[in-house]
C-alpha positions in Angstrom: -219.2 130.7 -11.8 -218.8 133.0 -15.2 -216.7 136.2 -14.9 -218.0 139.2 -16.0 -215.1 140.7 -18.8 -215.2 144.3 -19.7 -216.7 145.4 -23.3 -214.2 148.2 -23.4 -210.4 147.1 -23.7 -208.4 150.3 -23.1 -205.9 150.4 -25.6 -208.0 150.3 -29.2 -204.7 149.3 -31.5 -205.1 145.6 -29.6 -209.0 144.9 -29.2 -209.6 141.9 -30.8 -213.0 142.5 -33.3 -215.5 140.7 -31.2 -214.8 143.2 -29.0 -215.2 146.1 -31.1 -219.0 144.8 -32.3 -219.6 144.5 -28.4 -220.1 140.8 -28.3 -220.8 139.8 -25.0 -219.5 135.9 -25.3 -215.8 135.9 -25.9 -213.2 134.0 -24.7 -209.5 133.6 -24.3 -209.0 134.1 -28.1 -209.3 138.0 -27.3 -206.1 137.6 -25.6 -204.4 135.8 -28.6 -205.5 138.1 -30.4 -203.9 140.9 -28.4 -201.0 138.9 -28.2 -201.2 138.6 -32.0 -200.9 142.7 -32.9 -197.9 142.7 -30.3 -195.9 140.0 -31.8 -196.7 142.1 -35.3 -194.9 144.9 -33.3 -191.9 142.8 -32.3 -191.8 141.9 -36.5 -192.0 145.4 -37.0 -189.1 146.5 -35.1 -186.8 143.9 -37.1 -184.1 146.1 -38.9 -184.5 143.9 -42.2 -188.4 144.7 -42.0 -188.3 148.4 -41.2 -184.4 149.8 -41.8 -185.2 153.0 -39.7 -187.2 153.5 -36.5 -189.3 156.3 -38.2 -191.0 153.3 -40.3 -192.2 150.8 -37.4 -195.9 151.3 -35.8 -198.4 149.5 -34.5 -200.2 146.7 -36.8 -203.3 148.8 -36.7 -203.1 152.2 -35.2 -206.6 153.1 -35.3 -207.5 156.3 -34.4 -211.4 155.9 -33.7 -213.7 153.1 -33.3 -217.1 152.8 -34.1 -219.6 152.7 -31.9 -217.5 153.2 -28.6 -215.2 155.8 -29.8 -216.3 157.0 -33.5 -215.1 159.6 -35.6 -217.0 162.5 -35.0 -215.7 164.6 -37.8 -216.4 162.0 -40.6 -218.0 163.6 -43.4 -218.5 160.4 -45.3 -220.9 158.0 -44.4 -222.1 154.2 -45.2 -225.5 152.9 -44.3 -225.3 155.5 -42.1 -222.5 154.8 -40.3 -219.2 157.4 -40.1 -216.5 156.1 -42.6 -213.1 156.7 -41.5 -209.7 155.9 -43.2 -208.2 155.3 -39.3 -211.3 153.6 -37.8 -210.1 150.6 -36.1 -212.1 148.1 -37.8 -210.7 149.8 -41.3 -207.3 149.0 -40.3 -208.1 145.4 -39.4 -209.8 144.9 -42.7 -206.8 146.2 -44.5 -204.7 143.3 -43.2 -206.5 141.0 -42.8 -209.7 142.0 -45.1 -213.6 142.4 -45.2 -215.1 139.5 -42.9 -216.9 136.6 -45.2 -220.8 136.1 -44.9 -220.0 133.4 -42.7 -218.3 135.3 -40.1 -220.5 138.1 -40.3 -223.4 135.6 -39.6 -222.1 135.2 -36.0 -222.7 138.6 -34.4 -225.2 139.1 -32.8 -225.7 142.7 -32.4 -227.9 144.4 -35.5 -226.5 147.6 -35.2 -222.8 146.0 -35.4 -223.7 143.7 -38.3 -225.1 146.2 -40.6 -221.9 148.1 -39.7 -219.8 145.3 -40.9 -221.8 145.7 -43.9 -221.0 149.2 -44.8 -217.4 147.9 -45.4 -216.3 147.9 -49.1 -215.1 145.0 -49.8 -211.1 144.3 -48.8 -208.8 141.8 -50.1 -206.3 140.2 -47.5 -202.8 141.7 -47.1 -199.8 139.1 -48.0 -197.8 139.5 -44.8 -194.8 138.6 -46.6 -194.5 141.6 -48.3 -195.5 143.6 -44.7 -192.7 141.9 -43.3 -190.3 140.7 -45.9 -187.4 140.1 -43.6 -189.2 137.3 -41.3 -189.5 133.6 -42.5 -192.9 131.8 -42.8 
């Protein structure tokens, strides 16, 4: 017997990707990845990484999130999708940057991939220098 998981994870700033596109077969990495963006917090809240509680946040506090929630007052658009500086997926990208090809090849929602397409391309973020005070 298969359980039937929600598509729509309440709180945005942890949704893994998959979830995002909509992908219907995910698994237990959805939770890691949750898990993931918390631990990030935890990091965040080192004094030696942020020295005053007015610099921690969330790992990626995304503020819309295409197609679920988008920004509806984006005046730029991409493929004809809205583009938004605070659109969850953005935020992801910025850390941990643009999916490859490869990874892109594995959705399989049109609509979703041709979304990931509208992304400019995004090199990685070092996470050193995001959190300098924690060891590798």
């Amino acid at each position: 017997m298969k359980r039937e998981l929600t598509g729509h994870v309440v709180t945005r700033w942890y949704r893994a990707p998959e979830l995002i596109l909509l992908e219907k077969d995910y698994g237990p990495a959805i939770d890691m990845w949750s898990v993931g963006c918390v631990f990030a917090e935890l990091l965040g809240m080192m004094q030696e990484n942020a020295p005053t509680y007015l610099e921690r946040s969330p790992l990626f506090p995304g503020k819309s999130c295409f197609p679920l929630s988008p920004d509806r007052q984006a005046r730029i658009q991409a493929n004809g999708f809205p583009v938004a500086k605070d659109d969850q997926l953005a935020m992801i990208f910025e850390v941990i940057g643009s999916p490859s090809e490869e990874d892109i090849s594995h959705i399989t929602d049109a609509k979703a991939t041709n979304y990931l397409k509208s992304f400019q391309n995004i090199p990685r973020l070092d996470l050193n220098k995001k959190y300098p005070g924690s060891s590798e």
